[in-house]
PDB file of N, H, CA, C and O in Angstrom:
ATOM      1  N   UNK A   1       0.842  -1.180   0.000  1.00  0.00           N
ATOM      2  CA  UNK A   1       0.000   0.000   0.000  1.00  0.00           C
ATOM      3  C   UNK A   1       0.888   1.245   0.000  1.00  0.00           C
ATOM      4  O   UNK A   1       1.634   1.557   0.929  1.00  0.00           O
ATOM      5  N   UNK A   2       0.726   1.937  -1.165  1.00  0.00           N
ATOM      6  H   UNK A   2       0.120   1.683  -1.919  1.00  0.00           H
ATOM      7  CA  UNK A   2       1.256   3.755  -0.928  1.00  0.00           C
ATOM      8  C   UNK A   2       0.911   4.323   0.239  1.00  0.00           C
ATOM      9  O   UNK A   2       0.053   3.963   1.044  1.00  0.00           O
ATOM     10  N   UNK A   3       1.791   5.422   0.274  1.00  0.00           N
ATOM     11  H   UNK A   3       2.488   5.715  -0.381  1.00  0.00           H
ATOM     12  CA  UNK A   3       1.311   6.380   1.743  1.00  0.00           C
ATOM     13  C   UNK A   3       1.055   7.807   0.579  1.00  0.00           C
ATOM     14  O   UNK A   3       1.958   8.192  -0.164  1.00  0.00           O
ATOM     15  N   UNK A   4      -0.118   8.346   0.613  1.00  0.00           N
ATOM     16  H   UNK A   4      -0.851   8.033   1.216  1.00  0.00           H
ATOM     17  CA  UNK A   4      -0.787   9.115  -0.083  1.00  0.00           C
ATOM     18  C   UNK A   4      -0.601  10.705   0.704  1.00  0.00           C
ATOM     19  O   UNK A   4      -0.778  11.765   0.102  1.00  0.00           O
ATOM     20  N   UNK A   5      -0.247  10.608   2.026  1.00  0.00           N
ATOM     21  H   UNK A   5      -0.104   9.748   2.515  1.00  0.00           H
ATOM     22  CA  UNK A   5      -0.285  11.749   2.465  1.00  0.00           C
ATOM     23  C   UNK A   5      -1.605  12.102   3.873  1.00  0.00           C
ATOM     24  O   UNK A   5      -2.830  11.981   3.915  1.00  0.00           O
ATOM     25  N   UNK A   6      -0.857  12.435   4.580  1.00  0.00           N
ATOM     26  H   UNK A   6       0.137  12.532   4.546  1.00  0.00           H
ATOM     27  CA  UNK A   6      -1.916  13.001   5.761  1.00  0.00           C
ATOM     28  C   UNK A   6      -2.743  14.168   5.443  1.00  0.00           C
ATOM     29  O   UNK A   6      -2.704  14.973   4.512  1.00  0.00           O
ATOM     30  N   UNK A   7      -3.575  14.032   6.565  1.00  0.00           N
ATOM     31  H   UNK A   7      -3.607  13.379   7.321  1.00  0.00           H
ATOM     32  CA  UNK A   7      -4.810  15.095   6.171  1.00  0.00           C
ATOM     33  C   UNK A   7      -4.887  15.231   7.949  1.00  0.00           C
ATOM     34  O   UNK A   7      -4.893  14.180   8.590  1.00  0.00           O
ATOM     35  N   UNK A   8      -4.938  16.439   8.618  1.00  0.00           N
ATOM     36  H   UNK A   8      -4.933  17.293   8.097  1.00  0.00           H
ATOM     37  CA  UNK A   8      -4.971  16.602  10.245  1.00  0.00           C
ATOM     38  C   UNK A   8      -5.959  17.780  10.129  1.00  0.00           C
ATOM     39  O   UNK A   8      -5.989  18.709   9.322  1.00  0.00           O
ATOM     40  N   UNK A   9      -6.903  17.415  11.360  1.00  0.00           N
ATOM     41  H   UNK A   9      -6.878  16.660  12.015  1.00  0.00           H
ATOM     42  CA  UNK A   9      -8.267  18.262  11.373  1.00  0.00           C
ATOM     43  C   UNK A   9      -8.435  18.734  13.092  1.00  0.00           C
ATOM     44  O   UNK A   9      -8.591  17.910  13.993  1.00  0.00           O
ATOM     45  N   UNK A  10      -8.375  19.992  13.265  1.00  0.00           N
ATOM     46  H   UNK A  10      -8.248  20.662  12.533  1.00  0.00           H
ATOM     47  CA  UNK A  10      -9.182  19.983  14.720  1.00  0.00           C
ATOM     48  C   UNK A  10     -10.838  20.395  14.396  1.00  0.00           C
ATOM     49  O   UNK A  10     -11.187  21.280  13.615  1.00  0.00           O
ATOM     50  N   UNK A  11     -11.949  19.328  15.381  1.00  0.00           N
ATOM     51  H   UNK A  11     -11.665  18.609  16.016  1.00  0.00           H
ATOM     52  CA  UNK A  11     -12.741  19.832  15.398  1.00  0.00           C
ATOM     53  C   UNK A  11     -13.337  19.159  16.423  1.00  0.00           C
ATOM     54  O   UNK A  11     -12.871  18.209  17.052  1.00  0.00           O
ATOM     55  N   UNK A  12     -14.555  19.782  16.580  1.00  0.00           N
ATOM     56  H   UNK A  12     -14.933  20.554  16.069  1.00  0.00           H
ATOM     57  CA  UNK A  12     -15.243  19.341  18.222  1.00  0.00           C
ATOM     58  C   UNK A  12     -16.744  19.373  17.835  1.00  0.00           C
ATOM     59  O   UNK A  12     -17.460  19.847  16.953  1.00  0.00           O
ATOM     60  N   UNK A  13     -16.827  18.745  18.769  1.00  0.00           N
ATOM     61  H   UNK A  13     -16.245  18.359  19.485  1.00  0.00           H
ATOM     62  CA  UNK A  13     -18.582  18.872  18.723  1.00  0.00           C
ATOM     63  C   UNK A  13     -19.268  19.543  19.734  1.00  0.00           C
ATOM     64  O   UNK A  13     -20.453  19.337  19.995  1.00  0.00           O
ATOM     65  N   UNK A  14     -18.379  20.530  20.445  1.00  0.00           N
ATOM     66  H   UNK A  14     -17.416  20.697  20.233  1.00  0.00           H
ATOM     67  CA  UNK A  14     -18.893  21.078  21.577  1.00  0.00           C
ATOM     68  C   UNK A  14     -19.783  22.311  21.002  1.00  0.00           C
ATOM     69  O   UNK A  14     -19.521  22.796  19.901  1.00  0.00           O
ATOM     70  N   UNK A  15     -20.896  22.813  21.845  1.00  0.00           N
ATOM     71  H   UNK A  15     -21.109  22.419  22.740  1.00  0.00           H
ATOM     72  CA  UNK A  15     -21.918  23.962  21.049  1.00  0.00           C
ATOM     73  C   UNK A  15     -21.495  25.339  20.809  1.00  0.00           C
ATOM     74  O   UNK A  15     -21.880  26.206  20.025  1.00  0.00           O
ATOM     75  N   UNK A  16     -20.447  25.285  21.855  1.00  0.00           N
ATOM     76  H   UNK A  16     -20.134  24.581  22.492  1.00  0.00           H
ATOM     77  CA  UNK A  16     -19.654  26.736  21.013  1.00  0.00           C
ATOM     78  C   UNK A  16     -18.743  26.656  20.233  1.00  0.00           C
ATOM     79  O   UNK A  16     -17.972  27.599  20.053  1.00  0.00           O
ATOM     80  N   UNK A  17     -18.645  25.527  19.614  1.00  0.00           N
ATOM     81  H   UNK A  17     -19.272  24.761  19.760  1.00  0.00           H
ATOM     82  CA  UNK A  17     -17.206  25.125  18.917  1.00  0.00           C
ATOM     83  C   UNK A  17     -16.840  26.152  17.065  1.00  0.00           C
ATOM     84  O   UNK A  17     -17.760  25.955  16.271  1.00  0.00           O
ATOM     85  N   UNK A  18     -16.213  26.657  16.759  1.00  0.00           N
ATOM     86  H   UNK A  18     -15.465  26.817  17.404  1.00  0.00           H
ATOM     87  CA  UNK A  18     -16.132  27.028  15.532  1.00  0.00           C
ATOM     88  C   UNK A  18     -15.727  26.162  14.356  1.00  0.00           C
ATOM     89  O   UNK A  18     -15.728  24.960  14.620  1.00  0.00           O
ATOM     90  N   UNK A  19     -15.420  26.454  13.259  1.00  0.00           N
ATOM     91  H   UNK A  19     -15.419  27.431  13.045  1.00  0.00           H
ATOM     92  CA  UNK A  19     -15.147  25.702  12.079  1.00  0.00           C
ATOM     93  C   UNK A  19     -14.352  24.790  12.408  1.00  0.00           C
ATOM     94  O   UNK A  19     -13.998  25.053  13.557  1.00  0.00           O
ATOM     95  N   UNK A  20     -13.915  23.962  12.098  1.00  0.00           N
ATOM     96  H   UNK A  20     -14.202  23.748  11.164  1.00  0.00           H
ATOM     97  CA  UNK A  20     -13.070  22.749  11.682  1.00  0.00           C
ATOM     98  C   UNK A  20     -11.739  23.436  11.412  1.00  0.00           C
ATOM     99  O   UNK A  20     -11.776  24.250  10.490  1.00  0.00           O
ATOM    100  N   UNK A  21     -10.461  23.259  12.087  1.00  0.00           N
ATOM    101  H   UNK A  21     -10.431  22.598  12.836  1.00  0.00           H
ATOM    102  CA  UNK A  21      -9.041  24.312  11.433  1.00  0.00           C
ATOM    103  C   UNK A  21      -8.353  22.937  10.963  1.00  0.00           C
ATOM    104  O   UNK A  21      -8.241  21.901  11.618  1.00  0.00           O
ATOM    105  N   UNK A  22      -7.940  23.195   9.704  1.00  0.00           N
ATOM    106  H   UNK A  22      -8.032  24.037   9.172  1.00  0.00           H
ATOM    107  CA  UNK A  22      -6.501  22.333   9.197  1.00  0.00           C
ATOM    108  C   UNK A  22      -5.402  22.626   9.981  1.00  0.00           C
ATOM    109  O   UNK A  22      -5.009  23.628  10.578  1.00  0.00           O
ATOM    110  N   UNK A  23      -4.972  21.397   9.813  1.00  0.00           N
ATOM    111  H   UNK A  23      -5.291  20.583   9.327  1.00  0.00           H
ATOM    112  CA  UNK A  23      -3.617  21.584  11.044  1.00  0.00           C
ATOM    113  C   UNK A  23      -2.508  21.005   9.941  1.00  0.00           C
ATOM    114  O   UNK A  23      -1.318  21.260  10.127  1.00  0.00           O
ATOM    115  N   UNK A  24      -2.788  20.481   9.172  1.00  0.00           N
ATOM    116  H   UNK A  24      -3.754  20.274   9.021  1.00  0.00           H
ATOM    117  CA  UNK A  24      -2.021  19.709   8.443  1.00  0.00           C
ATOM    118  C   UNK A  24      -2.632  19.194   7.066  1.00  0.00           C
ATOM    119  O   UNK A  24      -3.521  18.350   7.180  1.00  0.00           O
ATOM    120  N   UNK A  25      -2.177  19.695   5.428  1.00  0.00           N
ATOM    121  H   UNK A  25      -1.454  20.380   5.335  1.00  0.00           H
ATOM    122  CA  UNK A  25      -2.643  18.791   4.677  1.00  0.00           C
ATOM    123  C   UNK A  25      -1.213  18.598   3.644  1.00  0.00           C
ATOM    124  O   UNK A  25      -0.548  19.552   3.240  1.00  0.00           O
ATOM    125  N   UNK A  26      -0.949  17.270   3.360  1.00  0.00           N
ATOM    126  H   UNK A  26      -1.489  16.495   3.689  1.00  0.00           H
ATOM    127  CA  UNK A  26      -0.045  16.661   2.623  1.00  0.00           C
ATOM    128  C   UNK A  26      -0.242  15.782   1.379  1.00  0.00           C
ATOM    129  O   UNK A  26       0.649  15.096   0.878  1.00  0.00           O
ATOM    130  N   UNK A  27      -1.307  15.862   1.003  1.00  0.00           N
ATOM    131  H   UNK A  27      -2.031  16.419   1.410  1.00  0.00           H
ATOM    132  CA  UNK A  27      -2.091  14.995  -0.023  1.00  0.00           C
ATOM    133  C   UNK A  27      -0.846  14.807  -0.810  1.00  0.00           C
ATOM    134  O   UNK A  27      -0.137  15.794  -1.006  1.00  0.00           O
ATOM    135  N   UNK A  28      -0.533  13.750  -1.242  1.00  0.00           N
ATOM    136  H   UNK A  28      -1.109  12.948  -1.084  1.00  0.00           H
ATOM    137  CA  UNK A  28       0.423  13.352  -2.358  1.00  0.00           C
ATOM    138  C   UNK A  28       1.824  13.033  -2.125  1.00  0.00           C
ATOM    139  O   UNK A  28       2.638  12.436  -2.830  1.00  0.00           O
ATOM    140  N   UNK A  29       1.933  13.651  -0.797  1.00  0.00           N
ATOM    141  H   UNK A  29       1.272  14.135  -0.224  1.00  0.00           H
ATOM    142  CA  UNK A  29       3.233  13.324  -0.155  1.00  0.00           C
ATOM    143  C   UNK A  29       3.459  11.677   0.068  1.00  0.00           C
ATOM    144  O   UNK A  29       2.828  10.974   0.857  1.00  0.00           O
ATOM    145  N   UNK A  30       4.384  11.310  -0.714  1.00  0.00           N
ATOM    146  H   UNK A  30       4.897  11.882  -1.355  1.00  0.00           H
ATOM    147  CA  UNK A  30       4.297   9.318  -1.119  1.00  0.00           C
ATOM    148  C   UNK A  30       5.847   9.258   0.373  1.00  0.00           C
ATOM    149  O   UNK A  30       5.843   8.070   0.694  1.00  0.00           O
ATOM    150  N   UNK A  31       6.623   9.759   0.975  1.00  0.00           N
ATOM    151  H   UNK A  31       6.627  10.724   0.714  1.00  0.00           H
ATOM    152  CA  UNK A  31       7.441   9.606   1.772  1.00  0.00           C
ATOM    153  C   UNK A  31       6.862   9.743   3.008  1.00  0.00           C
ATOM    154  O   UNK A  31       6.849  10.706   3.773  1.00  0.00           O
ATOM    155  N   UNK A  32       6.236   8.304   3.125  1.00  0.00           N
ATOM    156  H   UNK A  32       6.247   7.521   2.504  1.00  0.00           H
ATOM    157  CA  UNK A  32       5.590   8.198   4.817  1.00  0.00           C
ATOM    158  C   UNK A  32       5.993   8.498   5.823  1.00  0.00           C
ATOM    159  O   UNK A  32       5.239   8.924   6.697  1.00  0.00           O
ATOM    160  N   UNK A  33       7.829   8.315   6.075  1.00  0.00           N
ATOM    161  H   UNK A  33       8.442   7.969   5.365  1.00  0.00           H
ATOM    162  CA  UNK A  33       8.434   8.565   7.204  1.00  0.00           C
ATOM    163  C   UNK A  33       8.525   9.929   7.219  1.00  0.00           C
ATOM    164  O   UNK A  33       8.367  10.447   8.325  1.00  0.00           O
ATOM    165  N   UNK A  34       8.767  10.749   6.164  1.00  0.00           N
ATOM    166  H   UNK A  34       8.895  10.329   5.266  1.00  0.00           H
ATOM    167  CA  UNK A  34       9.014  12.517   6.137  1.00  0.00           C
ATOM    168  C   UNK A  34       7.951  12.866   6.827  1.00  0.00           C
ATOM    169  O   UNK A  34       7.957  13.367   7.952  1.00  0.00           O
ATOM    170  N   UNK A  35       6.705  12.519   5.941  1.00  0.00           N
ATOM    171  H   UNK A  35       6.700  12.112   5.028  1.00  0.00           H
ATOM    172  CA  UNK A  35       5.714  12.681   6.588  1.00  0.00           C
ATOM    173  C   UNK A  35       4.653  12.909   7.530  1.00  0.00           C
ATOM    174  O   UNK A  35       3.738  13.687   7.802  1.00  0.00           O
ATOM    175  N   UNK A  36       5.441  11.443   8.037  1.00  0.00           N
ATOM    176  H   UNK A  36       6.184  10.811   7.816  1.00  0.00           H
ATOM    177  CA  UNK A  36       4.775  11.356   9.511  1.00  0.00           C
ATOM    178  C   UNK A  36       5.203  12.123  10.395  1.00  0.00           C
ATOM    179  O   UNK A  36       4.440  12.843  11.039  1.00  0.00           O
ATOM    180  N   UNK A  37       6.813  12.094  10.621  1.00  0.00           N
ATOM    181  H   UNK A  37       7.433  11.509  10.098  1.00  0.00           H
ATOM    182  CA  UNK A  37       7.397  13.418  11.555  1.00  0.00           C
ATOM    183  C   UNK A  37       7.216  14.388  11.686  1.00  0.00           C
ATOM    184  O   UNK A  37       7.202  15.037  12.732  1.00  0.00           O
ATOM    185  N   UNK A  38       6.928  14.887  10.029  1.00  0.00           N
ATOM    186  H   UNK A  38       6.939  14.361   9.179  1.00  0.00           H
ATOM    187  CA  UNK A  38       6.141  16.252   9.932  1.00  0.00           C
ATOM    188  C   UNK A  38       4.589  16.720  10.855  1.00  0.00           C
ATOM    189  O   UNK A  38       4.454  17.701  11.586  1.00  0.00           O
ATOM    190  N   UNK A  39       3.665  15.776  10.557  1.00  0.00           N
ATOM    191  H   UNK A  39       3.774  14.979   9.964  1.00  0.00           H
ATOM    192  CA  UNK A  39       2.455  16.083  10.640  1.00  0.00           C
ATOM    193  C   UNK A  39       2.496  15.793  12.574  1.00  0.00           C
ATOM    194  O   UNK A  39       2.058  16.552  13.439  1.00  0.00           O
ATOM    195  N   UNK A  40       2.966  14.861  12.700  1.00  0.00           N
ATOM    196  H   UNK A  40       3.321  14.244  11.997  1.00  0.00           H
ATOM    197  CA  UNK A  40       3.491  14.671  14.366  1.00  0.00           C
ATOM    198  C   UNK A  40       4.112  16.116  15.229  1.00  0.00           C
ATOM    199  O   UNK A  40       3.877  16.413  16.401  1.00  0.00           O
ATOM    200  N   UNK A  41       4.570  16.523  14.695  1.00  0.00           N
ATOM    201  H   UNK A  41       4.761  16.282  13.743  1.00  0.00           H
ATOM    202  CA  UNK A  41       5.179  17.833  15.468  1.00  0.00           C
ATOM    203  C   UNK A  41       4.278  19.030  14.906  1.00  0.00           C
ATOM    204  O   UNK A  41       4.668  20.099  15.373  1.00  0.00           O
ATOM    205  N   UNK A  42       3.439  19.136  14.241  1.00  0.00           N
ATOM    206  H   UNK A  42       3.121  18.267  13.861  1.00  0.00           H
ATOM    207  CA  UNK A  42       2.227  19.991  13.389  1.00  0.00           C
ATOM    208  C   UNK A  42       1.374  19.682  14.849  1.00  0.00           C
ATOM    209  O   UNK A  42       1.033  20.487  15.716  1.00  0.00           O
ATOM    210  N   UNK A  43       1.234  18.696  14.799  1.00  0.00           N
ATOM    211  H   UNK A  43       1.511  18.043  14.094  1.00  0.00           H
ATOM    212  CA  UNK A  43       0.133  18.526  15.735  1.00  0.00           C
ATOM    213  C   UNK A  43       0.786  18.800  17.246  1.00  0.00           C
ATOM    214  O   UNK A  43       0.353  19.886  17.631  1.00  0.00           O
ATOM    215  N   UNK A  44       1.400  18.387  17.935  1.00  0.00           N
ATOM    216  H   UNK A  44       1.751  17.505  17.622  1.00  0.00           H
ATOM    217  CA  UNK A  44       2.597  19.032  19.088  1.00  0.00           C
ATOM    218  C   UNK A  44       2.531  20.289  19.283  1.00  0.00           C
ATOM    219  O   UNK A  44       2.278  20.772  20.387  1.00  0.00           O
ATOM    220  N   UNK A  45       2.780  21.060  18.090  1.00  0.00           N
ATOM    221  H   UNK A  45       2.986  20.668  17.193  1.00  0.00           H
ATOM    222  CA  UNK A  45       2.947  22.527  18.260  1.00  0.00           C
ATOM    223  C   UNK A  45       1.512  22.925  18.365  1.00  0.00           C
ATOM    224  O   UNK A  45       1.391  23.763  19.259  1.00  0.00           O
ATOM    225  N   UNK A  46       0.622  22.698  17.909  1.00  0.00           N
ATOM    226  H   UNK A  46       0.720  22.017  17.183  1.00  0.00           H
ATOM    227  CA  UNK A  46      -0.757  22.532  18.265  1.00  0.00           C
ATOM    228  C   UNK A  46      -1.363  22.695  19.415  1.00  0.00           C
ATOM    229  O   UNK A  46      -2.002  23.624  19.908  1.00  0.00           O
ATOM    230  N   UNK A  47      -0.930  21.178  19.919  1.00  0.00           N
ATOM    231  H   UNK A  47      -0.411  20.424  19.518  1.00  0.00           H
ATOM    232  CA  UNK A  47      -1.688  21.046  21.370  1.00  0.00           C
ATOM    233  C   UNK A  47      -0.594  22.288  22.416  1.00  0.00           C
ATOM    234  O   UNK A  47      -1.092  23.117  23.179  1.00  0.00           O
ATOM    235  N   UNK A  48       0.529  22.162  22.244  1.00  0.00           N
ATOM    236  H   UNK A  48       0.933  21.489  21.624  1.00  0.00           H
ATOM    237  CA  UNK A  48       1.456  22.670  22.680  1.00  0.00           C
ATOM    238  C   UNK A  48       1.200  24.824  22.790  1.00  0.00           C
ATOM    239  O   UNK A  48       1.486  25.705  23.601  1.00  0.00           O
ATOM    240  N   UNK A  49       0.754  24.769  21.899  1.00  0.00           N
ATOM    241  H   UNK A  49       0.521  24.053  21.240  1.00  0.00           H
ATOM    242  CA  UNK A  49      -0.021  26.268  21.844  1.00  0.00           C
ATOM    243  C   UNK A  49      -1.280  26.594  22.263  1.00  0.00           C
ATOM    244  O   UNK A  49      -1.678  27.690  22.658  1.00  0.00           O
ATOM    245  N   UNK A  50      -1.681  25.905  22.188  1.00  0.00           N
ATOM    246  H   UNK A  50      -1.358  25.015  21.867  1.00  0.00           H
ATOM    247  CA  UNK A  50      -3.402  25.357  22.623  1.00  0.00           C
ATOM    248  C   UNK A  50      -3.201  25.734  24.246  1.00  0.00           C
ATOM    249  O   UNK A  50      -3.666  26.720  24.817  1.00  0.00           O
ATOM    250  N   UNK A  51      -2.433  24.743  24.787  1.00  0.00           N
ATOM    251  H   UNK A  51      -2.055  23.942  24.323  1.00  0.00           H
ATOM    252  CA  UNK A  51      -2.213  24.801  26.140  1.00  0.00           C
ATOM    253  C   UNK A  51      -1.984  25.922  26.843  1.00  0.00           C
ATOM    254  O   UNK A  51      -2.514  26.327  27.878  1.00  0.00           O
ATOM    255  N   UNK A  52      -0.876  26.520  25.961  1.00  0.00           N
ATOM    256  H   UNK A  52      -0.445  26.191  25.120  1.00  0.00           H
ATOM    257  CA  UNK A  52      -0.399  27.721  26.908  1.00  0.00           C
ATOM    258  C   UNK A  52      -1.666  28.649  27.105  1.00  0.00           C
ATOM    259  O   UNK A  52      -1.963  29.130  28.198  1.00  0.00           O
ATOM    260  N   UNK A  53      -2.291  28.826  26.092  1.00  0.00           N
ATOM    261  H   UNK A  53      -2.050  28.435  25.204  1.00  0.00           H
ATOM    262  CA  UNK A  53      -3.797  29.733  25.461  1.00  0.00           C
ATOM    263  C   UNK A  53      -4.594  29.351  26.792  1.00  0.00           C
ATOM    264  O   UNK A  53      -4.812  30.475  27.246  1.00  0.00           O
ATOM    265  N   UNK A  54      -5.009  28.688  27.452  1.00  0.00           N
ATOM    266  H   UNK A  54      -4.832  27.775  27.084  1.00  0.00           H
ATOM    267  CA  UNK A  54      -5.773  28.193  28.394  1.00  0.00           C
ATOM    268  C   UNK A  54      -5.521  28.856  29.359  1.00  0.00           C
ATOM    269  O   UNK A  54      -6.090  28.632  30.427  1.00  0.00           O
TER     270      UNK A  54
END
């Protein structure tokens, strides 16, 4: 099986929640390992910003 590329989404179902934010899109990116490291620390810096925000 190819690795086609990640796709990373925040969204919630909570009632004040807003749009859906891309966190990450890689469509086509066939180098799974680049990849993955990438979208892994995308998401890190994420929660990682998220947090401090709180």
């Amino acid at each position: 099986m190819a690795h086609h590329g990640w796709y990373a989404v925040y969204d919630s179902d909570a009632a004040d929640a807003g749009e859906p934010v891309v966190l990450y899109d890689a469509s086509g990116c066939r180098d799974f390992r680049a990849d993955t490291a990438v979208v892994v620390e995308t998401v890190r810096r994420f929660l990682a910003a998220a947090r401090r925000a709180r």
